[in-house]
Backbone as a printed PyTorch tensor [residue, N CA C, xyz], in Angstrom:
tensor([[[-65.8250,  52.3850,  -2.0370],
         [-65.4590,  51.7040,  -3.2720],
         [-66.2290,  50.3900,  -3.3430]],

        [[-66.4310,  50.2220,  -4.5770],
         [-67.2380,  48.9830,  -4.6940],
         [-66.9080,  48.0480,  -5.9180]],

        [[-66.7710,  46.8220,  -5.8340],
         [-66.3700,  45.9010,  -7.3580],
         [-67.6440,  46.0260,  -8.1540]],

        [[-66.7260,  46.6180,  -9.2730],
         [-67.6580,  46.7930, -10.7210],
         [-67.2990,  46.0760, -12.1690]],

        [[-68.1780,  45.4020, -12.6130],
         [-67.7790,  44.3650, -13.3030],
         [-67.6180,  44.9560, -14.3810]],

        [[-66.8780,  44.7400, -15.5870],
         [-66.9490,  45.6550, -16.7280],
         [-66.4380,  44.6480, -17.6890]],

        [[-66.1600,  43.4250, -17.8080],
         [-66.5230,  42.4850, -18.6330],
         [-66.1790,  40.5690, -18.2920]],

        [[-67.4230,  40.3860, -19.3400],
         [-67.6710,  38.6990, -19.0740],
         [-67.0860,  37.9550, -20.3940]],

        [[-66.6300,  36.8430, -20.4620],
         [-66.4840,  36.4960, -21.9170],
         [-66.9270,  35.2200, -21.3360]],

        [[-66.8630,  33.7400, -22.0400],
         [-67.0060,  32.6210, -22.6460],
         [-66.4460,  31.6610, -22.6620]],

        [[-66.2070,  30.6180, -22.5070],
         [-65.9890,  29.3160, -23.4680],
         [-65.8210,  28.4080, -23.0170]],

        [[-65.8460,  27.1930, -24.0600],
         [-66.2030,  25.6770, -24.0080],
         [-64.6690,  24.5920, -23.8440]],

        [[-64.8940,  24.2410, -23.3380],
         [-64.1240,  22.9350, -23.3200],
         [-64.1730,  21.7330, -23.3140]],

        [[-63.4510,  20.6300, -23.8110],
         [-63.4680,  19.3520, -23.5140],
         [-62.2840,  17.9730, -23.1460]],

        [[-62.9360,  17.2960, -22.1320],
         [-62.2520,  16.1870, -22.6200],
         [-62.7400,  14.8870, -23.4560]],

        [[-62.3400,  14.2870, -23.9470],
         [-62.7340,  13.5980, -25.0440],
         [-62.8810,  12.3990, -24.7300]],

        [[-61.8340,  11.5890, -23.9240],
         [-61.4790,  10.1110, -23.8260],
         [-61.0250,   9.8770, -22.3460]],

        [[-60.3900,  10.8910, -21.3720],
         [-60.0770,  10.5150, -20.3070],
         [-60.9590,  11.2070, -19.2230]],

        [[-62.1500,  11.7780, -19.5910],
         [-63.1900,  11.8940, -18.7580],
         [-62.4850,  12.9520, -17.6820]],

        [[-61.1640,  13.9840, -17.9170],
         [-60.6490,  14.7830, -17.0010],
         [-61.6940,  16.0920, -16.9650]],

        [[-62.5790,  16.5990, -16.1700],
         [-63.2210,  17.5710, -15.5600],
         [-62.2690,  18.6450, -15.7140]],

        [[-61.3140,  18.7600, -14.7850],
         [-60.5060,  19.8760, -14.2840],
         [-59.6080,  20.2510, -16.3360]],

        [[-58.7420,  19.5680, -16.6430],
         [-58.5640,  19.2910, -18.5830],
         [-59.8200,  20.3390, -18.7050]],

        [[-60.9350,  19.3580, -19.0330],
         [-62.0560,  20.2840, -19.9640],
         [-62.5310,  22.2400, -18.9000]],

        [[-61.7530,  22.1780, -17.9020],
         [-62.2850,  23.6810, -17.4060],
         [-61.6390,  24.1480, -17.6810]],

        [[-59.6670,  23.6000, -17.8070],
         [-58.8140,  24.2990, -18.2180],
         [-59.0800,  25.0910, -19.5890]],

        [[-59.5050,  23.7560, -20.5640],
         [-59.7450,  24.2000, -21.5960],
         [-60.7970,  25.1540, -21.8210]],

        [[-61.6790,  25.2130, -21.2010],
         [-62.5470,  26.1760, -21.4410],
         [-62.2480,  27.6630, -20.8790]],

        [[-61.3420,  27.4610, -20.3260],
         [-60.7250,  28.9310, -19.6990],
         [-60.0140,  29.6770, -20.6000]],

        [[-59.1090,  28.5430, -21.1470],
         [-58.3140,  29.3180, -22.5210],
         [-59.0530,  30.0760, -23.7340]],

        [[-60.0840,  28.6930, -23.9380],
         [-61.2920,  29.3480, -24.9290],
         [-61.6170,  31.0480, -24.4920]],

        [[-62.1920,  31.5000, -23.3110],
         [-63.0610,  32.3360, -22.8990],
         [-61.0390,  33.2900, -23.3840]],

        [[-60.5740,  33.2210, -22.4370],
         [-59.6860,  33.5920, -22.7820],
         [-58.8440,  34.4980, -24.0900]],

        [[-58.7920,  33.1830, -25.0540],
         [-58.3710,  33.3670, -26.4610],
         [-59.5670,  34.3300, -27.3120]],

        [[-60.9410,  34.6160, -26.7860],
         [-61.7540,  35.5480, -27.6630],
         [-61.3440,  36.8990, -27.3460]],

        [[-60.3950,  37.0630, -26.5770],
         [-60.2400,  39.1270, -26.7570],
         [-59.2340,  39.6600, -26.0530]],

        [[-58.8320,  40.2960, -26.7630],
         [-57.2140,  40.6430, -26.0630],
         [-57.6780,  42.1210, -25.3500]],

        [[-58.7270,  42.9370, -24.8420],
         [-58.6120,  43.8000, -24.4070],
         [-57.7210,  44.5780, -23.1530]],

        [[-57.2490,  45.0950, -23.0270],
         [-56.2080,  45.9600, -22.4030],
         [-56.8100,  46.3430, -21.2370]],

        [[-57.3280,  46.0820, -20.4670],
         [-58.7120,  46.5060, -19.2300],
         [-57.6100,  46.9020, -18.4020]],

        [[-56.8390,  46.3630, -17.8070],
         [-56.3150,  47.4080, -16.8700],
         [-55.7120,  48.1570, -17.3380]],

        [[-55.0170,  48.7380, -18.7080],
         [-54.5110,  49.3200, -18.9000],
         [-55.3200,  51.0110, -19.3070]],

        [[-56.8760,  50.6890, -19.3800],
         [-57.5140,  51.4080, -20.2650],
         [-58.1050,  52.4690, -18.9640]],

        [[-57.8990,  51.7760, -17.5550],
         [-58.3060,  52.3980, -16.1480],
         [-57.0520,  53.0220, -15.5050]],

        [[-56.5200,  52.4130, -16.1580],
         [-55.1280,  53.1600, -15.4960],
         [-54.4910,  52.5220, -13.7520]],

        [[-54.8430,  50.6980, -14.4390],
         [-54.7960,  49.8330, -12.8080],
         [-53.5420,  48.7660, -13.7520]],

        [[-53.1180,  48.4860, -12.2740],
         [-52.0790,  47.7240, -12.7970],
         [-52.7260,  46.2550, -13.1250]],

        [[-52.9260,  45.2690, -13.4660],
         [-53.3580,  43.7860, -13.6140],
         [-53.5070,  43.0690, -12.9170]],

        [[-52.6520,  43.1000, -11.7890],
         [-52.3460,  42.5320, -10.1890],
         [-53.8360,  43.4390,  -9.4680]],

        [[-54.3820,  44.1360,  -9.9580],
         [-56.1160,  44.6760,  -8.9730],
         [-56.9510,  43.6260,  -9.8240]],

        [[-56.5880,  43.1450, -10.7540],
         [-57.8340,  43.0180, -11.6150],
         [-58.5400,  41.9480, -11.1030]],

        [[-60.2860,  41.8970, -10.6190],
         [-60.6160,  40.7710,  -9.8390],
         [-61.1910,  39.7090, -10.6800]],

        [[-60.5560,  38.6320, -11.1140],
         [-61.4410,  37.4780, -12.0930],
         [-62.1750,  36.5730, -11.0910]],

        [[-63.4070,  36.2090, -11.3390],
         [-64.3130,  35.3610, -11.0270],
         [-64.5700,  34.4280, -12.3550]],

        [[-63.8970,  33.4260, -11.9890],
         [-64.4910,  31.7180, -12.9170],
         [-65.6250,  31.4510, -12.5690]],

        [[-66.5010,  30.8570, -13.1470],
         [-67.5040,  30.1050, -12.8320],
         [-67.1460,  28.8310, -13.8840]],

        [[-67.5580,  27.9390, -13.6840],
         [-67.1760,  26.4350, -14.2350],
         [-68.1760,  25.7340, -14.2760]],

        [[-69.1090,  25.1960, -15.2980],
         [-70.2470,  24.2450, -15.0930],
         [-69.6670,  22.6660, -16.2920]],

        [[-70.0960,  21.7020, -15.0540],
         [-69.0180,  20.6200, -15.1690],
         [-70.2030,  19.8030, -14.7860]],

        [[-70.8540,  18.2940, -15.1600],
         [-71.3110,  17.5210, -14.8210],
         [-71.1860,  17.1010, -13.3120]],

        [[-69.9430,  16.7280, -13.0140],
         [-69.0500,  16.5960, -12.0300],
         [-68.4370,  17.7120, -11.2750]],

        [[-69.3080,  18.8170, -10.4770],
         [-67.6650,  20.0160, -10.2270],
         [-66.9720,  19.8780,  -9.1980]],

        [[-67.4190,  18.2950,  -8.3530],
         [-66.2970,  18.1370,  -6.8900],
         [-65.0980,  17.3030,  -7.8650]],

        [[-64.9300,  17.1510,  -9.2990],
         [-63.9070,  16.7020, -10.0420],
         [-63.2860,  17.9780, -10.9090]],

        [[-63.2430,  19.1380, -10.4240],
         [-62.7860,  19.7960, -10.9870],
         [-61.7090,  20.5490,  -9.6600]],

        [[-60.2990,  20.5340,  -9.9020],
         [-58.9980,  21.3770,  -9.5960],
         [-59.5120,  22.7310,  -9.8640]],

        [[-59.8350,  23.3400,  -8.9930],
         [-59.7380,  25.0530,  -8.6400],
         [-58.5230,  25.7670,  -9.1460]],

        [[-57.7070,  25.2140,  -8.0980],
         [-55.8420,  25.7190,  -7.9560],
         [-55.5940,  25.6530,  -9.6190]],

        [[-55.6090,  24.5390, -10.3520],
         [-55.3780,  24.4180, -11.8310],
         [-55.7660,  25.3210, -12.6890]],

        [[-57.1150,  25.3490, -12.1150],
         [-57.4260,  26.3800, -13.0010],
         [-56.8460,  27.5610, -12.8430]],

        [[-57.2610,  27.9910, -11.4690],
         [-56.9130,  29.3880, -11.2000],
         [-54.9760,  29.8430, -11.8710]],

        [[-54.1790,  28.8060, -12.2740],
         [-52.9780,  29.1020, -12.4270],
         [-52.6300,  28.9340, -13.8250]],

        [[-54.1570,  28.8510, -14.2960],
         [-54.1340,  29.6740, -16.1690],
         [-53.8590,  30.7670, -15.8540]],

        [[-54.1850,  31.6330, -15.0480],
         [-54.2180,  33.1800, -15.3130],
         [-52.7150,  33.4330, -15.1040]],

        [[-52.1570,  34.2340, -15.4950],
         [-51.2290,  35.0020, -15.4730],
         [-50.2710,  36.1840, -13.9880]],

        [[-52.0010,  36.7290, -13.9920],
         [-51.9400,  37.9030, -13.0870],
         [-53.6040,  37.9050, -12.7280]],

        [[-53.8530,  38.6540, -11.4210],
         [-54.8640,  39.3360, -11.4180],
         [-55.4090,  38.4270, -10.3940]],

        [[-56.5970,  38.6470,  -9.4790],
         [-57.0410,  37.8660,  -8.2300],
         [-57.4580,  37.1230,  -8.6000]],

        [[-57.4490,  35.9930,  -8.4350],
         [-58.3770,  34.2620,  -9.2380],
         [-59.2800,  34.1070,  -8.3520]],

        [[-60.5690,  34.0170,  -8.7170],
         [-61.3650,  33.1380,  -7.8260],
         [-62.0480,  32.2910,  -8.7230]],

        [[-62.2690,  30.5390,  -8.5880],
         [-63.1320,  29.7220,  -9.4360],
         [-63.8250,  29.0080,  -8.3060]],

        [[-64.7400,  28.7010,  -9.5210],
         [-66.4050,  27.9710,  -8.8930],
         [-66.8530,  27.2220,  -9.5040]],

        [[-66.3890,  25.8260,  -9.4430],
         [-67.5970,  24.8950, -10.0680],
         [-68.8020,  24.2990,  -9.4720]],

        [[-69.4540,  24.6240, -10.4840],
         [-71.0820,  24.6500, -10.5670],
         [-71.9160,  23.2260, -11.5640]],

        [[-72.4090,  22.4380, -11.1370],
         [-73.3900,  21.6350, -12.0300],
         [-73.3070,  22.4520, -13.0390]],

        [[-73.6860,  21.7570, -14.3250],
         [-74.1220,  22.4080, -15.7270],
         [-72.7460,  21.3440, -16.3310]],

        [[-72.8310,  21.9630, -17.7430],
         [-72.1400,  21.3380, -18.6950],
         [-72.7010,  19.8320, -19.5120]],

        [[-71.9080,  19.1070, -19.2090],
         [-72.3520,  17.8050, -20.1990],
         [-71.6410,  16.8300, -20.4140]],

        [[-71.9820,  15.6690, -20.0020],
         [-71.4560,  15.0490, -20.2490],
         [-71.7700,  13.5870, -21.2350]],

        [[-70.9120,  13.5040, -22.3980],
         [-72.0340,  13.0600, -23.5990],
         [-71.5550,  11.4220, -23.5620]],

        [[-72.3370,  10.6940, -23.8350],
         [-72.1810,   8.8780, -23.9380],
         [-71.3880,   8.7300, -25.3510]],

        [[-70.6140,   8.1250, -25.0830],
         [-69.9410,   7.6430, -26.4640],
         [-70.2400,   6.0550, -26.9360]],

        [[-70.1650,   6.0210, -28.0940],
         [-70.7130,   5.0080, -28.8710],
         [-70.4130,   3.2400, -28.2540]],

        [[-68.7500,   3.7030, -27.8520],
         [-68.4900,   2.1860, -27.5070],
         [-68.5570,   1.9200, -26.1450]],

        [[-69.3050,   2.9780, -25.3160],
         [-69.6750,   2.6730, -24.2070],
         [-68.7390,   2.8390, -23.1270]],

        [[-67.1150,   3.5680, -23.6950],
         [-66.7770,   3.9140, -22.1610],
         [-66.5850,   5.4010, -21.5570]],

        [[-65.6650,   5.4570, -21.0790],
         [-66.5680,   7.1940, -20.2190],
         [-66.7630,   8.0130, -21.3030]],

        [[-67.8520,   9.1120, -21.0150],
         [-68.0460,   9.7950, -21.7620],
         [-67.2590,  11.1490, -21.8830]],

        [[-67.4510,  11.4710, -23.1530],
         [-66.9420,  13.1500, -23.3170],
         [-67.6470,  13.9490, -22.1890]],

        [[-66.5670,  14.6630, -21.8770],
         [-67.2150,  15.6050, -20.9760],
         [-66.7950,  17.0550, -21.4770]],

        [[-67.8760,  18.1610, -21.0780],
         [-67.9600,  19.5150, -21.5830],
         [-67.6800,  20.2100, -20.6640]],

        [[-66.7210,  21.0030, -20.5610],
         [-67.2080,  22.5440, -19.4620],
         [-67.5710,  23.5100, -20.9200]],

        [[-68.0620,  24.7180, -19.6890],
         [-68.4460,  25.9730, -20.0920],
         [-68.3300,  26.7840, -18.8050]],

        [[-67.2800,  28.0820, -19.6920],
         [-66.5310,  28.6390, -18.3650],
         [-66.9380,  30.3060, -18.4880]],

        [[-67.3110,  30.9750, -17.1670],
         [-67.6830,  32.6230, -17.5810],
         [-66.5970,  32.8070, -16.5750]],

        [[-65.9700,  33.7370, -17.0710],
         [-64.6340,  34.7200, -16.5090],
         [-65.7260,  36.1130, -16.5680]],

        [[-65.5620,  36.5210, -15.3880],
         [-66.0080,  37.9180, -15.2290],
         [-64.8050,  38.4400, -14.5630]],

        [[-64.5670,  39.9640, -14.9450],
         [-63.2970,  40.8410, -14.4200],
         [-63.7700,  42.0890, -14.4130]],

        [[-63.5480,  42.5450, -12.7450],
         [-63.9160,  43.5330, -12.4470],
         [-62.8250,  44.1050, -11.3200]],

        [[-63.2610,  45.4650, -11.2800],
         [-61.7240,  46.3880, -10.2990],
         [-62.4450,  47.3920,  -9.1300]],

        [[-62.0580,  47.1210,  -7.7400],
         [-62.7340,  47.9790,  -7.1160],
         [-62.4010,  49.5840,  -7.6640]],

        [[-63.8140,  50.2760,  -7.3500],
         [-63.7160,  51.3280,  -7.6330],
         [-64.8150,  51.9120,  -7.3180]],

        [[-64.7310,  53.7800,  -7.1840],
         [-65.5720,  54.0020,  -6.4080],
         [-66.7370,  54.1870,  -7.1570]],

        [[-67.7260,  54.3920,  -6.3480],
         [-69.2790,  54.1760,  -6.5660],
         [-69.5790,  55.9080,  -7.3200]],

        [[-70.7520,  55.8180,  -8.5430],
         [-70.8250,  56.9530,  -9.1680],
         [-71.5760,  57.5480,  -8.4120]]])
């Protein structure tokens, strides 16, 4: 048996004013999240508790990003997160911390055997 990925989704997050990293991954988890309600374990015939999610997290900052936090958006299903450089973090006008961006890929995949 081998983990086979069978879908990735998306999304962005931010914090705005308190420069929270771990905030803007949360948020970007929900984002990726909130684009698709598909039924994946239900459509394999696995319960939700197999289902393996891999976060990836790109954060200006990712030794300021909460793993555990994140990982306890999910519901069900194996959590693993990873922050990674990337994202953005933008200067604001009156000069104090800046907005910061994540951008989060959830991949979910279920062992299974090899074709």
């Amino acid at each position: 048996m081998g983990k086979t990925r069978l879908l990735t989704e998306f999304g962005q997050g931010t914090s705005l004013r308190r420069q929270d990293y771990t905030e803007a991954a949360i948020r970007a988890v929900r984002d990726a999240l909130w684009h698709n309600s598909i039924n994946l374990a239900e459509l394999f015939g696995r319960d939700k508790s197999e289902m393996l999610i891999d976060v990836e997290i790109g954060v200006a900052a990712p030794d300021r990003v909460d793993a555990d936090a994140v990982a306890a958006v999910f519901p069900y299903g194996q959590v693993s997160v990873r922050a990674v450089q990337g994202g953005l973090d933008v200067p604001r006008a009156d000069g104090k911390a800046p907005t910061v961006i994540a951008v989060a890929a959830l991949s979910v995949s279920f062992e299974m055997e090899d074709v």
